[in-house]
C-alpha positions in Angstrom: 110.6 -120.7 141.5 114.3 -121.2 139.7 115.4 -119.7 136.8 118.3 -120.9 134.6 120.9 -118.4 133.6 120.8 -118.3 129.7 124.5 -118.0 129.5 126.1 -120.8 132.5 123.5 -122.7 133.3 123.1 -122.5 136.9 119.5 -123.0 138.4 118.7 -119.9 141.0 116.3 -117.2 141.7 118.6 -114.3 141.7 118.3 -113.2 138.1 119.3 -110.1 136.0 117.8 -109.4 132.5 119.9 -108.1 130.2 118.1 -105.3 127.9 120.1 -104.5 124.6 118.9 -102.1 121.6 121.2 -100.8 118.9 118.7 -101.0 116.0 120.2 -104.1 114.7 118.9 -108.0 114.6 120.9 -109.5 117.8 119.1 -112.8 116.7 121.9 -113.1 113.7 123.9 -113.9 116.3 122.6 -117.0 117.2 121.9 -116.1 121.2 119.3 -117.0 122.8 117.8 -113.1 123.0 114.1 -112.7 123.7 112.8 -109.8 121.7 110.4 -107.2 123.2 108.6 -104.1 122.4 108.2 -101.6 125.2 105.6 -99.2 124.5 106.7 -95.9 126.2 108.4 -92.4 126.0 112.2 -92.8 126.0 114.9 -90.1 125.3 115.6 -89.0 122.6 118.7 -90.3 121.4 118.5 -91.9 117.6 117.1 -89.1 116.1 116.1 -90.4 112.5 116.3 -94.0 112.8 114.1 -96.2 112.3 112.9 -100.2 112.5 110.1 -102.0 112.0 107.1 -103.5 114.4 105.0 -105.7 112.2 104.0 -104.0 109.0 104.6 -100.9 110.3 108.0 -98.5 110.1 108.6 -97.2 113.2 110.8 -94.6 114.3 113.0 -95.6 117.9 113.1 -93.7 120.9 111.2 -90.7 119.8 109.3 -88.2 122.1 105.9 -87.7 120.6 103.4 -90.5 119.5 104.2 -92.0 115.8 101.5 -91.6 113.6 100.8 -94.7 111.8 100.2 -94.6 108.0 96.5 -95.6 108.6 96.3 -92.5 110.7 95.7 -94.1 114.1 98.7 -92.9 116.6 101.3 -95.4 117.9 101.9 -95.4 121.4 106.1 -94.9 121.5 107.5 -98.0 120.5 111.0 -99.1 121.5 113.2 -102.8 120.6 115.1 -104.3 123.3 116.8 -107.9 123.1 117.0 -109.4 126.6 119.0 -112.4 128.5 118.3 -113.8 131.6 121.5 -114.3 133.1 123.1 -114.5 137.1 125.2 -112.2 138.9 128.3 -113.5 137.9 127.3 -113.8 134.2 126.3 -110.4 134.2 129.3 -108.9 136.0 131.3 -110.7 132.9 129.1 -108.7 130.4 130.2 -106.0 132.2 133.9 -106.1 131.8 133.2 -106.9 128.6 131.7 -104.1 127.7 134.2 -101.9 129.4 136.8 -103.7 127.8 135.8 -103.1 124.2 135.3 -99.4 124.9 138.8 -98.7 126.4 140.5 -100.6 123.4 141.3 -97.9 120.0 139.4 -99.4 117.2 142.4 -100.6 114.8 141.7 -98.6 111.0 140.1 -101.0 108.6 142.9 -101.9 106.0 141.8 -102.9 102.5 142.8 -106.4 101.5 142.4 -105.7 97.4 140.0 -108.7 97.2 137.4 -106.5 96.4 134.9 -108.5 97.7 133.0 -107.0 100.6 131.1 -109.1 103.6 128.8 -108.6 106.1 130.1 -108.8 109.5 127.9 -108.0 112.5 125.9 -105.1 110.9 128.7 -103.7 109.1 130.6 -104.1 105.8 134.3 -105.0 105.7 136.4 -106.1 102.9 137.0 -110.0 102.6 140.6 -111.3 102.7 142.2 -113.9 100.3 142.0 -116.5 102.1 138.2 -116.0 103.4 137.5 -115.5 99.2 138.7 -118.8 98.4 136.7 -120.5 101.1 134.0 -119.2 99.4 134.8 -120.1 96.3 135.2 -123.7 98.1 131.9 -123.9 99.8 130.3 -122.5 96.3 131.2 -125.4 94.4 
């Protein structure tokens, strides 16, 4: 059986799945991610987080069995998002990775716009030009 690496393309049977969980929706992202729900004990190491699993608020990567607020207990309950990718596209991920943790974050600067965005989980203030595209696309 082949399997296509979701990042090149290439047809093979030597795949690696990449597993990725930071408590926030990867899908904004617009990859092709595969969310999954692994029911198990994990380490504890977000210690008052939580997310959600259906209708349910569930706290991540806790020790002891959640109890549910109809009383029943939750097996552990922890959100991965995955990629199927090859070797190659994996080692890439890698350096990646590496990469962004060896470069010093550069301090966020103001811009005096006063209008703050989303970006990727996090809020940062909008500069001039990115207000008046707005503006643009609002009208």
């Amino acid at each position: 059986m082949s399997d296509r690496c979701q990042r090149c393309g290439e047809d093979g049977q030597d795949r690696r799945t990449l597993w990725m969980a930071c408590l926030y929706d990867m899908a904004e992202l617009g990859l092709p991610f595969e969310e999954i729900a692994v029911r198990g004990a994990c380490k504890d190491v977000t210690k008052g987080r939580t997310g959600r699993f259906g209708n349910e608020e569930v706290s991540a990567f806790l020790k002891e069995p959640l109890e549910m607020q109809n009383g029943d207990k939750a097996q552990i309950l922890n959100l991965f998002f995955t990629l199927l990718v090859c070797k190659d596209c994996r080692a890439d991920w890698m350096s990646a990775i590496a990469n962004w943790f060896g470069q010093v974050p550069k301090p966020r600067e103001g811009t005096g716009t006063g209008v703050f965005i989303r970006d990727n989980g996090t809020n940062r203030e909008a500069t001039e030009e990115e207000v008046e595209r707005m503006r643009r696309e609002r009208s």
